[in-house]
C-alpha positions as semicolon CSV with decimal commas, in nm:
position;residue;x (nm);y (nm);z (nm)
1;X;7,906;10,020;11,156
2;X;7,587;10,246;11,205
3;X;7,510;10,479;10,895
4;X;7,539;10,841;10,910
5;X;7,210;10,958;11,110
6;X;6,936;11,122;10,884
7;X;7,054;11,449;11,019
8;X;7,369;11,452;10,869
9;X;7,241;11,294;10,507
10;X;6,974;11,544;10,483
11;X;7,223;11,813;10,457
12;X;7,553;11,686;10,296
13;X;7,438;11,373;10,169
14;X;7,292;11,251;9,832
15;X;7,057;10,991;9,794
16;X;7,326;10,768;9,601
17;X;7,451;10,518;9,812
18;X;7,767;10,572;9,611
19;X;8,053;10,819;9,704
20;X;8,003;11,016;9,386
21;X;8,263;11,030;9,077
22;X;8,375;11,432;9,233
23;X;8,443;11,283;9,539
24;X;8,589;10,930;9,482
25;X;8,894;10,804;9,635
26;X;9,197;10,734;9,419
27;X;9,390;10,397;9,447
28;X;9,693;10,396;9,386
29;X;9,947;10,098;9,369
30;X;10,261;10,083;9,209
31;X;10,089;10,049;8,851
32;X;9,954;10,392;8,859
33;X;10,197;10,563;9,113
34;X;10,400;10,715;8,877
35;X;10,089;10,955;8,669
36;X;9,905;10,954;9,011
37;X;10,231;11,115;9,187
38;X;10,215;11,435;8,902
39;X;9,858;11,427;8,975
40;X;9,884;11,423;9,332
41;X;10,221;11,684;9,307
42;X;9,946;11,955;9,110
43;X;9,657;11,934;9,381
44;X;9,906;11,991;9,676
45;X;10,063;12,260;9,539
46;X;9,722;12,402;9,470
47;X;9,571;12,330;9,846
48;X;9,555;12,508;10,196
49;X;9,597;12,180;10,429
50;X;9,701;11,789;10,321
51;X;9,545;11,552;10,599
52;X;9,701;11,222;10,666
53;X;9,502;10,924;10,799
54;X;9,734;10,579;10,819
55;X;9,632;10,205;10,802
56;X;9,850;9,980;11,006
57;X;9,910;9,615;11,098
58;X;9,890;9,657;11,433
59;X;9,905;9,910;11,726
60;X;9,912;9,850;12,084
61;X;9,952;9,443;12,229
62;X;9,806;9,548;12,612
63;X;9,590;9,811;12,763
64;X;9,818;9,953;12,966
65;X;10,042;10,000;12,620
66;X;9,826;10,250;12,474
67;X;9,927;10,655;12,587
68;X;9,706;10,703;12,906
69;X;9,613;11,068;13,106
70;X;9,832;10,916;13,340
71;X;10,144;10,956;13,074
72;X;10,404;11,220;13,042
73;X;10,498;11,343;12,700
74;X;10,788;11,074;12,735
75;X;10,602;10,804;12,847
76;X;10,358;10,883;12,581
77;X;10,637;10,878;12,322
78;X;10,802;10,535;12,455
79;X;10,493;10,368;12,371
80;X;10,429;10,533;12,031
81;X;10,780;10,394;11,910
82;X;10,741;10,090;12,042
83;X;10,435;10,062;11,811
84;X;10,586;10,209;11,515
85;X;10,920;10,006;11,543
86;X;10,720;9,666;11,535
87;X;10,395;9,739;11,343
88;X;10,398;9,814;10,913
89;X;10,164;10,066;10,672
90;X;9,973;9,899;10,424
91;X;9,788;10,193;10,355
92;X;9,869;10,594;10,341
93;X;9,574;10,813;10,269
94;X;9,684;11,135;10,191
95;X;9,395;11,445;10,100
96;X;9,512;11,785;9,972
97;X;9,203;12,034;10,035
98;X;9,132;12,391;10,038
99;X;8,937;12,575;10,306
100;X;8,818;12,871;10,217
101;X;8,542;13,030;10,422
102;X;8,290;12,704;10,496
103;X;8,365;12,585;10,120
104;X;8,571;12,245;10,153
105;X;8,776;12,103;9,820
106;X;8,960;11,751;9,900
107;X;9,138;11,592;9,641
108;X;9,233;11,222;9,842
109;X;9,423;10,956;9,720
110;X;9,502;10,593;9,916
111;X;9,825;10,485;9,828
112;X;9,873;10,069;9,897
113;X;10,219;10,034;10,041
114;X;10,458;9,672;10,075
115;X;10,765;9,723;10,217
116;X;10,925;9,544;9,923
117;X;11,348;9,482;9,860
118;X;11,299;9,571;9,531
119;X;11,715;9,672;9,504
120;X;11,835;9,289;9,675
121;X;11,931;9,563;9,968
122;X;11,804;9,373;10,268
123;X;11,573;9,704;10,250
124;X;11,351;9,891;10,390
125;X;11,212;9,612;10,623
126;X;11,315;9,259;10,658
127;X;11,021;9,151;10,929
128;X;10,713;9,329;11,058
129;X;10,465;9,233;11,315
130;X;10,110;9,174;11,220
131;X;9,805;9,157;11,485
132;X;9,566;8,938;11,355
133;X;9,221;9,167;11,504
134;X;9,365;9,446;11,207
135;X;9,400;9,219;10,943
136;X;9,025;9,060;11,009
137;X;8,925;9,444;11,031
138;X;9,079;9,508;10,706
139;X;8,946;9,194;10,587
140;X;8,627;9,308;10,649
141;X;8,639;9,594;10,514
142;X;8,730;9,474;10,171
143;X;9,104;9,523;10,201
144;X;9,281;9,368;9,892
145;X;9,591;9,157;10,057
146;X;9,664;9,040;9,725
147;X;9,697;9,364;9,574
148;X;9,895;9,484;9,822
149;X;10,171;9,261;9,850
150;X;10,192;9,178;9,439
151;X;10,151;9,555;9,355
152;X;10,198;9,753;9,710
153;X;10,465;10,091;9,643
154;X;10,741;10,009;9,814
155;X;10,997;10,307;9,970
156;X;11,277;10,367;10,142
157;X;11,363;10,597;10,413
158;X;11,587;10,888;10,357
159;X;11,834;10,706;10,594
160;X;11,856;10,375;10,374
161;X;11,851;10,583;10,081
162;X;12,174;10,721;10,165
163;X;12,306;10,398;10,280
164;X;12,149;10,218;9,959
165;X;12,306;10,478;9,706
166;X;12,639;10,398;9,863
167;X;12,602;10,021;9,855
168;X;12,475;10,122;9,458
169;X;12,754;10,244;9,420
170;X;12,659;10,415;9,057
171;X;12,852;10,777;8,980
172;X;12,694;11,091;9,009
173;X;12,756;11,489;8,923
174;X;13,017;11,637;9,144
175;X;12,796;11,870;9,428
176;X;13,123;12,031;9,569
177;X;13,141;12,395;9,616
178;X;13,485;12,505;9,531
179;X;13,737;12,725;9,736
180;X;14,040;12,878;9,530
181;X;14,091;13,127;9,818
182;X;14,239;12,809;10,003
183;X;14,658;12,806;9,966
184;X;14,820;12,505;9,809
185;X;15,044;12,262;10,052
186;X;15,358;12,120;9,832
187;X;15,125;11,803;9,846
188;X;14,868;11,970;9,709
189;X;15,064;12,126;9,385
190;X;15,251;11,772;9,356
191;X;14,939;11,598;9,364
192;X;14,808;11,900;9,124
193;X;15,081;11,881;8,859
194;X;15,043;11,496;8,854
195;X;14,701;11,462;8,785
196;X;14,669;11,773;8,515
197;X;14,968;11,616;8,315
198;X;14,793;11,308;8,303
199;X;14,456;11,429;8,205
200;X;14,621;11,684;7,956
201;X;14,774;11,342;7,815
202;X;14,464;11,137;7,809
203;X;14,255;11,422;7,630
204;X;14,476;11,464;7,352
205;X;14,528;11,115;7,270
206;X;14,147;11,082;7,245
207;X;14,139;11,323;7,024
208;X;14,408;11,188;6,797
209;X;14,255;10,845;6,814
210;X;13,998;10,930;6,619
211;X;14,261;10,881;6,333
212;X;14,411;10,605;6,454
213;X;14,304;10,216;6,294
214;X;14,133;10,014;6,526
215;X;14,440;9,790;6,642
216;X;14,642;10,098;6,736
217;X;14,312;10,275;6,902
218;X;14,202;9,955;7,121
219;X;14,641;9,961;7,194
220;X;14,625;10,352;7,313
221;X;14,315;10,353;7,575
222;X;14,496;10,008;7,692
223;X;14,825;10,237;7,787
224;X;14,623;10,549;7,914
225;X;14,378;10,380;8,127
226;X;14,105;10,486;7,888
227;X;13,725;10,330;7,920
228;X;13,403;10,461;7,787
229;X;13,087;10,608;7,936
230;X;12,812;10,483;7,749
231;X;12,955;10,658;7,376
232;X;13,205;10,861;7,585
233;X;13,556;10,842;7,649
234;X;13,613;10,835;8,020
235;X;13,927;10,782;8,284
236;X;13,950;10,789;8,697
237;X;14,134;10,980;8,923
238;X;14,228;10,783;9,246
239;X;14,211;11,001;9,517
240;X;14,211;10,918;9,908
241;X;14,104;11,244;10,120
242;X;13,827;11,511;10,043
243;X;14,093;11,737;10,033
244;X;14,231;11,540;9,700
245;X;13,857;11,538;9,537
246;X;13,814;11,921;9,585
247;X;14,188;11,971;9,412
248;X;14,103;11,728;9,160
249;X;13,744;11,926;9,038
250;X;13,895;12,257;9,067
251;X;14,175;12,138;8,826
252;X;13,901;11,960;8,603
253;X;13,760;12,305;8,601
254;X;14,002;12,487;8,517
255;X;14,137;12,314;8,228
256;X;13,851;12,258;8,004
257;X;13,480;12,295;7,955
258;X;13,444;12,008;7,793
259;X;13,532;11,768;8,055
260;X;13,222;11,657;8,320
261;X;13,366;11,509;8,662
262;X;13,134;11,248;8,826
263;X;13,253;11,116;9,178
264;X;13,205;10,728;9,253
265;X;13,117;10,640;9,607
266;X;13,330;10,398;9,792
267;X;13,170;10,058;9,943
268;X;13,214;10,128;10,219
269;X;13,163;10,543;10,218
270;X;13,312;10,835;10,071
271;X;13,455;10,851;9,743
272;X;13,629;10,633;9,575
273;X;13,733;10,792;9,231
274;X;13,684;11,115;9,021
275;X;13,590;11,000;8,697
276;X;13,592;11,231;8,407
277;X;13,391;11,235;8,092
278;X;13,541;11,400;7,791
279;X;13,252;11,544;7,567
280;X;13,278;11,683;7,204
281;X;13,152;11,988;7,214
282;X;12,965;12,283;7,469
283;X;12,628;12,113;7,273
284;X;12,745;11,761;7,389
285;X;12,803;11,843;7,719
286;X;12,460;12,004;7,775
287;X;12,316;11,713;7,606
288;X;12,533;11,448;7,862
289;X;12,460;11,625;8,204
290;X;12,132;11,646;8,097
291;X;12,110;11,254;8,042
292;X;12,267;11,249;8,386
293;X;12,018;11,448;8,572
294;X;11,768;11,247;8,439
295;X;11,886;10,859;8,517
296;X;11,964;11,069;8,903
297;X;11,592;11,119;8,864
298;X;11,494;10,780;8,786
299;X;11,735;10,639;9,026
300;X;11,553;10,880;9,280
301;X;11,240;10,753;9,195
302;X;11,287;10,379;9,174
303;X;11,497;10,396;9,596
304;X;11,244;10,651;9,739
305;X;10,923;10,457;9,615
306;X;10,617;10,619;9,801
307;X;10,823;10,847;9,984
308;X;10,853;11,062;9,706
309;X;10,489;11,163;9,877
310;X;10,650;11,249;10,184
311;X;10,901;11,462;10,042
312;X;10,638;11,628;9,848
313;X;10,449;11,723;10,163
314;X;10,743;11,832;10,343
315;X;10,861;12,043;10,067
316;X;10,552;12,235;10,012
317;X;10,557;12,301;10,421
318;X;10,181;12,291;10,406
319;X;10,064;12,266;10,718
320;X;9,982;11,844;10,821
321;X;9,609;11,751;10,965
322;X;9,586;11,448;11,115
323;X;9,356;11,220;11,374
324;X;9,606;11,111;11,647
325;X;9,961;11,287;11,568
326;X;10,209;11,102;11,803
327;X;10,097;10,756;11,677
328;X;10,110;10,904;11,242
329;X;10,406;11,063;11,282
330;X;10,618;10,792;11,552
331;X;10,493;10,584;11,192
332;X;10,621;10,836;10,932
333;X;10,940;10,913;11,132
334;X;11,035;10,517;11,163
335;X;10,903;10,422;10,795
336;X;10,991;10,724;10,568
337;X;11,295;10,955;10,753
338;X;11,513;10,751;10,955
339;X;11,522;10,505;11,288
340;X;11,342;10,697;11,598
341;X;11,548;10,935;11,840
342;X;11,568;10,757;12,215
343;X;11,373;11,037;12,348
344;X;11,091;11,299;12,293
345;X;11,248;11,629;12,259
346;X;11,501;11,486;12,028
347;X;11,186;11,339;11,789
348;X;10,990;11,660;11,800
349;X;11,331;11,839;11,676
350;X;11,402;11,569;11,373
351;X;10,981;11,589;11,302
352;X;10,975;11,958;11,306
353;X;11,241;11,960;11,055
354;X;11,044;11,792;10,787
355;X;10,698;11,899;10,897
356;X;10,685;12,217;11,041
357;X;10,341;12,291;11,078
358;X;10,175;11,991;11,232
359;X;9,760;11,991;11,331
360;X;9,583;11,715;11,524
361;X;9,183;11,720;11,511
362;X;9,171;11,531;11,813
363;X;9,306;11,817;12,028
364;X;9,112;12,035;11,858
365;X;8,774;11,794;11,978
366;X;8,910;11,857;12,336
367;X;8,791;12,242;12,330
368;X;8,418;12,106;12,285
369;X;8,302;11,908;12,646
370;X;8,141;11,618;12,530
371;X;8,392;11,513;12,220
372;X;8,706;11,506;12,474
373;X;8,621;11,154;12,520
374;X;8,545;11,084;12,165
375;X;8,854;10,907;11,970
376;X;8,591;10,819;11,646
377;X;8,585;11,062;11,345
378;X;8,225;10,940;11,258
379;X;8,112;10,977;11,617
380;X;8,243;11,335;11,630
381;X;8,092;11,442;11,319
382;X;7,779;11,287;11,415
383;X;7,748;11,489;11,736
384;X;7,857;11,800;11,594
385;X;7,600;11,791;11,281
386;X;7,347;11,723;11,604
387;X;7,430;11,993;11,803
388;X;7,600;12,282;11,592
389;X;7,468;12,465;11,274
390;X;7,777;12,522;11,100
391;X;7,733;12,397;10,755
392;X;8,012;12,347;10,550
393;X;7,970;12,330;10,141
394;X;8,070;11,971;10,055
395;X;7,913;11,806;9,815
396;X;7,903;11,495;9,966
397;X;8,048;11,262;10,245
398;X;8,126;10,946;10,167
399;X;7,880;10,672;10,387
400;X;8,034;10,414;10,649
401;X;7,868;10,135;10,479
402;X;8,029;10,108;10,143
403;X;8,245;9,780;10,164
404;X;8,621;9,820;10,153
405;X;8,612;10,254;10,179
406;X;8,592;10,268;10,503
407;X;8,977;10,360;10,507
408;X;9,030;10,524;10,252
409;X;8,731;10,746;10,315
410;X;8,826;10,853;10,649
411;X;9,103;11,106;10,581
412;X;8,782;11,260;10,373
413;X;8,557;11,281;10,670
414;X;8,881;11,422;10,858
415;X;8,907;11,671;10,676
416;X;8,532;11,752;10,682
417;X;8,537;11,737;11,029
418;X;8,816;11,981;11,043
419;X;8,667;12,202;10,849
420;X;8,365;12,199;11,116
421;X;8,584;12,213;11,384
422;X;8,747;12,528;11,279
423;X;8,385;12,669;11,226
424;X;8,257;12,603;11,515
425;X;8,587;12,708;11,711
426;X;8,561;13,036;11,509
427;X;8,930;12,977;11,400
428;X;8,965;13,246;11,111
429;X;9,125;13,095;10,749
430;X;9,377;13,399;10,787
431;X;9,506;13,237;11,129
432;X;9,596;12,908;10,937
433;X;9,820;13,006;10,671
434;X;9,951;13,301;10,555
435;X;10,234;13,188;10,311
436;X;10,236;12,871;10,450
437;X;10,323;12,945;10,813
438;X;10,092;12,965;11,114
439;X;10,053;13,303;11,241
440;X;9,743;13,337;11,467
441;X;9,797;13,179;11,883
442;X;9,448;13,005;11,827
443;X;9,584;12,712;11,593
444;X;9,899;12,644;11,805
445;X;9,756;12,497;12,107
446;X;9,627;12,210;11,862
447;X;10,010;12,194;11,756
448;X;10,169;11,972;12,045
449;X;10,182;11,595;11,941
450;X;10,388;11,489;12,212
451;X;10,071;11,453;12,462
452;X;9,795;11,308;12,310
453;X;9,609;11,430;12,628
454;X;9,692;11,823;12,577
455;X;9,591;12,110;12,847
456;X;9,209;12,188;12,714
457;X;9,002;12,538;12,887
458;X;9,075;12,534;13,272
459;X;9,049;12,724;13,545
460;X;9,383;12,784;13,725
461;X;9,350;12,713;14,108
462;X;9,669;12,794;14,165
463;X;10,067;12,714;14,023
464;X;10,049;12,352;14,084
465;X;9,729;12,231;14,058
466;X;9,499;12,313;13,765
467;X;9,131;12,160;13,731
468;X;8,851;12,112;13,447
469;X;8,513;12,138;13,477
470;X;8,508;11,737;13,454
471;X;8,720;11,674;13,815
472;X;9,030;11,685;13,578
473;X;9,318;11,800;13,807
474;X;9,674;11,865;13,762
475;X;9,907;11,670;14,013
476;X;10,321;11,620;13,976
477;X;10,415;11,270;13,946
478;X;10,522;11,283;14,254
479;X;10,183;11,241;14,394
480;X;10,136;10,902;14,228
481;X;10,228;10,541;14,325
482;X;10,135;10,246;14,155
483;X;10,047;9,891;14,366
484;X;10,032;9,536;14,211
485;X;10,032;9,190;14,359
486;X;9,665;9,243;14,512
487;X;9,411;8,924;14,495
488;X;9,286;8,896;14,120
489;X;8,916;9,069;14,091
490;X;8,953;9,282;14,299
491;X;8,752;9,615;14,192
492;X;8,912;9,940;14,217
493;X;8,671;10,038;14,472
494;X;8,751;9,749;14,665
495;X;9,115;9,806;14,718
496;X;9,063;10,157;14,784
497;X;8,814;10,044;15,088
498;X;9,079;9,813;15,197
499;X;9,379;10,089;15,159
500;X;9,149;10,343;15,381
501;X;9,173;10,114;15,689
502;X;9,528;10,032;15,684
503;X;9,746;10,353;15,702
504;X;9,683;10,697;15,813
505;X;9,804;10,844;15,522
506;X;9,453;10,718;15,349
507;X;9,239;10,916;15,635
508;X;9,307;11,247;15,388
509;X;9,158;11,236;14,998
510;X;9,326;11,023;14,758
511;X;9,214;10,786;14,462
512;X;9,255;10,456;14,334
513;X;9,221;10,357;13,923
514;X;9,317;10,031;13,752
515;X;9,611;10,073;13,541
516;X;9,535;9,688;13,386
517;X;9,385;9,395;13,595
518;X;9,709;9,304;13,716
519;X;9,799;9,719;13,876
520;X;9,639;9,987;14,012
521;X;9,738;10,337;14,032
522;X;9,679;10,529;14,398
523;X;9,670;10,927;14,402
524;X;9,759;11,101;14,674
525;X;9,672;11,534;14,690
526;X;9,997;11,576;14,882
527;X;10,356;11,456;14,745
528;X;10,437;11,335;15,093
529;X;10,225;11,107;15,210
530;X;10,308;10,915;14,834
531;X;10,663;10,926;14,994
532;X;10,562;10,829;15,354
533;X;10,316;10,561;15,234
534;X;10,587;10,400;14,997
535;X;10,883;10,443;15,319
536;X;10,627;10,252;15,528
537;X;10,542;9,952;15,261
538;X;10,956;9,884;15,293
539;X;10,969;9,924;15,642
540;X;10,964;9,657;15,877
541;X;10,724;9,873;16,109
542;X;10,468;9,778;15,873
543;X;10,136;9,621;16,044
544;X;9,749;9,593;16,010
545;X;9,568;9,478;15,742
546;X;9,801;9,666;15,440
547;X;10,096;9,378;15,636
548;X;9,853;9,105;15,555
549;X;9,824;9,257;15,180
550;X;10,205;9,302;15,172
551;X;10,242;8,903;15,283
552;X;9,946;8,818;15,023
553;X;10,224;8,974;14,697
554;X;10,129;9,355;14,745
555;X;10,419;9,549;14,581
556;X;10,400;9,971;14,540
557;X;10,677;10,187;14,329
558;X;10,696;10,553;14,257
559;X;10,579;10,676;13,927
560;X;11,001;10,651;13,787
561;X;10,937;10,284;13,814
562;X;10,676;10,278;13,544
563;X;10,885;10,555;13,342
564;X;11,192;10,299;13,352
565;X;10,974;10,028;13,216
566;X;10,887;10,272;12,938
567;X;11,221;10,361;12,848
568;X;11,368;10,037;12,865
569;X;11,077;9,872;12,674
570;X;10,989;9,582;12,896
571;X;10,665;9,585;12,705
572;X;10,467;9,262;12,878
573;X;10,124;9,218;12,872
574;X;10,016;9,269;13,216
575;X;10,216;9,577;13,393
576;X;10,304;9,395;13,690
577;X;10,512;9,179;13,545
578;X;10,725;9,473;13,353
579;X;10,724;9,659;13,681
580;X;10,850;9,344;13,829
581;X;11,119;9,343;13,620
582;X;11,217;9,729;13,659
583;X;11,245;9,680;14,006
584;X;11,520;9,364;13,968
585;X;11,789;9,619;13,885
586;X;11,911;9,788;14,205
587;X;11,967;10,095;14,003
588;X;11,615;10,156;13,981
589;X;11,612;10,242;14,367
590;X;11,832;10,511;14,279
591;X;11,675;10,628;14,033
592;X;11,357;10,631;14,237
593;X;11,449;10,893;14,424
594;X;11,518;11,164;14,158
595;X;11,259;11,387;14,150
596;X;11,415;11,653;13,982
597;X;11,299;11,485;13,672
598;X;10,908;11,443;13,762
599;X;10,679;11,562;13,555
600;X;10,322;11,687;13,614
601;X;9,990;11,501;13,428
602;X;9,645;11,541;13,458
603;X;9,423;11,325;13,637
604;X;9,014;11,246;13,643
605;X;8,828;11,037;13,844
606;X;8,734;10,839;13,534
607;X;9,026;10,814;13,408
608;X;8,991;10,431;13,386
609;X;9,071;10,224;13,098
610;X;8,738;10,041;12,893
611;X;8,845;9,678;12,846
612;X;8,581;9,604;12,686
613;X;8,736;9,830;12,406
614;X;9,029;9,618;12,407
């Protein structure tokens, strides 16, 4: 890649090629994750922001996979969990940083991630899907393969955690919250009596063992049931409903302090047993639950893995930046909480849970005309350095060409160029954070990840139809039909010469874009000419030239084709083929004509797709 332009180095640059020691990147594997995770733990607690910037092994297989203007937020979302459901992180920058007037303070780390079955679990991954144009990227940028899959962290989400700690099966303090107000059933005191007498039995014939010869001792715990816990004499209570464990701590409770209940987890769920630990004395028992709390945390430690990170950053409820939201977080949802929802709305409420305060710089970019086309962090900070003075106090910026940082150093530069953006946008620090929650209106319109092509400055025409200065226009799905089966190279231009002769529909303004080579999407101003021109492909009134097309393969939908495809995943490379397949269920035709559940996107007239991108 090109180097920063002179510009840029002048001002924030030294003449080091060398990201300087202030500034340097931690790595962290598994060898150093444990110190680096206090370290990390001390400069998030002491930051404004944390920005996120994810390396994957793949993203999107086709063009027409990637989220287009031509998406809804659902659509959108289908295609992000597709992604994050096949593809795997190798690598999780994460950058607390402070903000404070136009002084910027990141503290990044790049943790090196292996979904490794380090418990003989089956978990967290069993296969992942690689594409091989990231792995020669990473390859070229000095990525460390060995490294990662010999000393990668390895996690779990907090769904197989829970399902890991069960299949553990190891005891653990009792959490239950008691309720004596709650009246005793016969079965209850039955069940009450039985278990104190026998516990009352067991504890005193520990303590008179202690007298006893070994023979006689070793004959005892035999008869009672007795075991140890590590040093510890120990017994279990069966018990077979909740109801039973909450009796059975209460009485434990009760009858003596010196007595610590632990509850082991079934196989297959719930709880098995009550075991209880008889200590020797109030000191002993501080000294035992404290031995406890620390082998949970261990345990903790060694199941989560690196997602000890994400529950740090979701704990401190610091507010999240990131470069392209739906993809990150589609990622951090599937990898590190638990399996994706089926739909949107039910992802933002799971996400919002964990991450309430959610940023993405590349809305942000949309509210300055010539970056709303810019997806590259080094192109946007490039133009803005070029065409803004708003100098921000950072030492340095670490340069594109250093071999294998080019990763690692771009959750820096995000969070330099968010530091500009909020500058330039005259977003005061006060309407950030104010104990850790966003206050201000100006920040929240860079808050929706759903869309990853949000509503920028408009001017309202009227309640439908909405259009930027760039021929961006609002239209309802409705308005949209998409048409495959043409001749192969043919040009959108071309097909929208040949639609203009063949209907009268096409005598008022519409537009024609290529979806992929293989489908084209037609516009039409007014919802019912997409309805009559779709009524007359179907009919047998058809004629002229669009009959000859229509003989040739020429096949046209309504925009809740393409959303089926999207919700039932038929993800094939060209999006003929997967509208082809939407269309063999005769459901679809049904479900063609609901229009209560149209949406409305936006829509340029170069809205095309760049294969040469691809």
């Amino acid at each position: 890649m090109a180097s920063l332009p002179p510009l840029i180095r002048r001002r924030f640059l030294s003449t080091s090629t060398n990201v300087p020691k202030k500034w340097a990147v931690k790595e962290v594997t598994k060898l150093n994750f444990k110190e680096s995770l206090e370290e990390f733990k001390d400069h998030l607690a002491g930051s404004d922001f944390v920005a996120v910037s994810l390396q994957k092994t793949g993203s999107f297989s086709a063009a027409w996979h990637r989220p287009q203007p031509f998406d809804t937020a659902d659509t959108s979302y289908c295609k992000a969990k597709y992604a994050a459901e096949r593809f795997q992180l190798l690598q999780f920058a994460a950058c607390p940083f402070t903000l404070r007037a136009s002084k910027l303070a990141p503290h990044p780390y790049n943790f090196v991630l292996f979904p490794r079955d380090e418990l003989k679990l089956g978990m967290p991954s069993y296969s992942f899907s690689v594409q091989t144009s990231h792995l020669t990227s990473m390859a070229q940028e000095g990525f460390d393969f060995n490294a990662c899959i010999y000393n990668g962290i390895s996690y779990l989400s907090r769904a197989q955690e829970s399902a890991a700690k069960v299949r553990i099966g190891n005891p653990s303090p009792s959490t239950y919250i008691m309720n004596s107000s709650s009246t005793h059933t016969v079965a209850d005191t039955v069940f009450l009596e039985r278990i104190k007498s026998r516990v009352k039995h067991w504890k005193n014939a520990c303590r008179s063992s202690k007298k006893d010869d070994a023979l006689l001792s070793s004959l005892r715990k035999l008869v009672l049931g007795s075991e140890l816990y590590g040093s510890r004499p120990c017994m279990n209570i069966d018990v077979c409903s909740e109801r039973q464990i909450q009796l059975a701590l209460e009485m434990l409770r009760e009858l003596s302090d010196e007595l610590v209940p632990l509850i082991i987890p079934a196989k297959g769920g719930g709880t098995q047993a009550v075991r209880v630990v008889l200590t020797s004395s109030k000191e002993d028992k501080d000294s035992f639950e404290r031995e406890l709390q620390n082998l949970e945390e261990e345990q903790n430690q060694r199941v989560r893995g690196f997602r000890e990170v994400i529950d740090l950053i979701s704990a401190s409820q610091k507010p999240v930046v990131s470069h392209n939201s739906l993809n990150d977080f589609t990622f951090i949802h599937s990898k590190f909480l638990s399996p994706l929802p089926t739909n949107v709305d039910e992802f933002m409420d799971s996400l919002h849970l964990v991450f309430p305060h959610l940023l993405d710089v590349n809305h942000m970019m949309k509210n300055i005309g010539p970056l709303r086309k810019v997806t590259n962090i080094h192109a946007a900070i490039s133009y803005l350095n070029n065409h803004y003075f708003a100098p921000i106090d950072m030492e340095n910026l670490p340069q594109e060409n250093e071999e294998g940082t080019v990763h690692r150093h771009n959750v820096v530069k995000m969070c330099y160029l968010f530091a500009k953006l909020c500058s330039i946008l005259k977003i005061p620090d006060n309407a950030m954070t104010s104990n850790n929650a966003l206050l201000a209106p100006a920040p929240e319109e860079y808050t929706n990840i759903s869309n990853p092509y949000p509503d920028s400055p408009q001017e309202s025409i009227n309640d439908d139809i909405r259009i930027w200065t760039k021929n961006m226009k609002k239209v309802s799905c409705n308005h949209l039909v998409f048409l495959w089966g043409f001749r192969s190279g043919m040009t959108a231009g071309m097909l929208k010469s040949l639609l203009h002769k063949s209907h009268d529909v096409f005598s008022e303004e519409f537009d024609v874009r290529l979806v992929d080579k293989s489908c084209a999407i037609v516009v039409f101003w007014r919802p019912v000419l997409s309805e009559t021109f779709l009524d007359f492909v179907s009919s047998e009134e058809i004629c002229g030239s669009l009959r000859e097309m229509v003989s040739e393969g020429l096949r046209a939908s309504s925009y809740e084709a393409y959303k089926r495809v999207c919700r039932l995943g038929l993800w094939e490379a060209n999006l003929a083929e997967s509208l082809d397949r939407a269309l063999e269920d005769p459901d679809c035709l049904v479900e063609a004509n609901l229009a209560a559940n149209c949406k409305e996107i936006y829509w340029s007239s170069d809205s095309t797709i760049n294969f040469d991108n691809l």
